[in-house]
C-alpha positions, 0 to 999 in steps of 0.5 A: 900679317893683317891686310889692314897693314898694307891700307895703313901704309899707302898714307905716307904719299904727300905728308910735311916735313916736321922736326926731328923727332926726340927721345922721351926721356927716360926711353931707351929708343923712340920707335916708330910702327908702320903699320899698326897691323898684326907684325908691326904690334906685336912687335911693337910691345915686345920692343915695349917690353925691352924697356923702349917706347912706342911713340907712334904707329900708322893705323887707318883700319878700325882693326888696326886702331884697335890693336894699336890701343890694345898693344901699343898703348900711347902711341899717337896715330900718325901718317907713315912718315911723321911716325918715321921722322918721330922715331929712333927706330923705324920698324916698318911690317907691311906686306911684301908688295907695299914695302918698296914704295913704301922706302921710295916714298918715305926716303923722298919725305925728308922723315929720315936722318943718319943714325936712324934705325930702319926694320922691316919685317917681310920674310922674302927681303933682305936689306935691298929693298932698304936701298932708297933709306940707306941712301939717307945713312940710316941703319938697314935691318931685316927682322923676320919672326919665324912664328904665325902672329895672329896680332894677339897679346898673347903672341908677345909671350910666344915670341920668346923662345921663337926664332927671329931671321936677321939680315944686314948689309954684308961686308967689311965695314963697320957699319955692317958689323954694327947692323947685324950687332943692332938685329941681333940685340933686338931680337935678344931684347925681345926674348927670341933668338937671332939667325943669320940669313945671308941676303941671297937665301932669304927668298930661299928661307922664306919658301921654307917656313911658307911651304912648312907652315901654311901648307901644314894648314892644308894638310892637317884641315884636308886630312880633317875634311876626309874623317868628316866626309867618312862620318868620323866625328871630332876630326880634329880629336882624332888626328890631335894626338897622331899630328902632334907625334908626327911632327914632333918626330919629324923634328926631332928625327927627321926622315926616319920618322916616316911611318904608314903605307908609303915607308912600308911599301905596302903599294896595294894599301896605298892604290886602296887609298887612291881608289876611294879618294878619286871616287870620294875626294877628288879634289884632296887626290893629287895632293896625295899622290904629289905627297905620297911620292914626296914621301917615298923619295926621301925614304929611298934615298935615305935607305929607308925603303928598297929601290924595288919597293919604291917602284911599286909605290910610284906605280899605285900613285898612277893617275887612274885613266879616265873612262 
């Protein structure tokens, strides 16, 4: 998510009251975008694409404004809270640090009314943070994309097929049923697919897509950096089609997929490794052995790699001692 979108949504302190807000004509749901930054217009057009309308965004930085009229074409620019009071469907994509004041403040500015729908999109939140709106009987959601947004048109189109995490309030009641009902049509309506997650494990679920996602960054441009520092031109060709195996494999089979020095136990290829990156590259060094060790983990324990075999790893990724 663009930082711009946390700036955008530090406007709605001190804001008026206003009418409530009236569905054009024709729309199936007025919604309301805070803040105009690469989640919330994404987002935002697809729902556009569903055949809602985009009333209005909340959009300070010159990025922001320029992917509001980019993605959300019409929207009138307004503070937070006279976007929330103008909308059927509040969909706020801050980050995760803004978004509890940002429900304090928007909950105590008189912009909600029972029946609003209210989204936000961090992936770490269920519907607690929700809690001050909710006071207000609105509709609590939680809506996380399981994809990177860049803010680009192009990321509407990856949407579809992507995965969407959904939480609402648990319970019986039919308020309950009826949020997850509503998260789950959204999403549908956007082209994605819908996935429970539970309030407790979203802090869980976010770690993962976090650890596999951005951390598949630093791997891939660590390993870049490496053919580079060899004198090994087009990193990025090279490693192309490997990566793109690799992961595929991964994916479709798990840890057998594992290949390479560590599966094989061949410790002595794996010391080699060491010994020039300590000397070469000692800052790429710990995550090796950190991953390396990893690796022959789930290799032992999925019978991949014998017990013996492993020891004799775990012994190559030794932290050389100093002179």
């Amino acid at each position: 998510m663009g930082t711009d979108a946390g700036e955008d949504a530090g406007r709605w302190e001190g804001a008026g009251a206003g009418p409530s807000p009236t569905p054009r004509e024709g729309s199936r749901l007025a919604v309301g975008v805070v803040s105009a930054g690469r989640v919330g217009a994404v987002l935002g057009a697809a729902l556009a694409n569903a055949g809602h309308t985009v009333v209005a965004a909340s959009a300070v930085s010159r990025a922001s404004r320029a992917r509001a009229e980019e993605l959300l074409p019409g929207a009138e620019i307004l503070p937070p809270d006279e976007v929330v009071r103008r909308a059927d469907l509040a969909l706020l994509a801050v980050p995760d640090d803004v978004l509890p004041g940002l429900v304090r403040g928007l909950a105590a500015s008189d912009c909600l009314r029972p029946g609003q729908i209210v989204v936000h999109t961090c992936g770490a939140e269920g519907v607690g943070v929700l809690a001050p709106a909710a006071e207000h009987d609105v509709l609590p959601i939680a809506l996380h994309p399981a994809m990177t947004i860049t803010g680009r048109a192009e990321d509407v189109t990856r949407l579809a097929g992507a995965c969407v995490g959904i939480t609402a309030p648990e319970g019986l009641s039919e308020d309950a049923d009826a949020a997850w009902l509503v998260g789950e049509a959204l999403v549908v309506e956007m082209g994605a697919e819908p996935v429970r997650v539970p309030e407790a494990a979203r802090p869980l679920y976010h770690a993962a897509l976090a650890h596999g996602a951005n951390h598949l960054t630093t791997l891939v441009r660590e390993a870049a950096d490496l053919l580079s520092g060899a004198g090994i031109e087009s990193a990025e060709r090279v490693l192309a089609p490997l990566l793109s195996a690799a992961l595929d494999n991964a994916l479709r089979h798990g840890d057998r997929a594992l290949t390479g020095p560590v599966v094989r136990g061949d410790a002595g290829t794996v010391a080699t490794h060491l010994r020039h990156l300590d000397e070469r590259a000692p800052e790429a060094a710990p995550l090796y052995r950190a991953l390396a060790r990893r690796t022959a983990e789930r290799a032992r324990a999925g019978g991949l790699l014998d017990p013996a075999a492993a020891q004799d790893v775990v012994s190559a990724l030794a932290e050389r001692p100093r002179p």
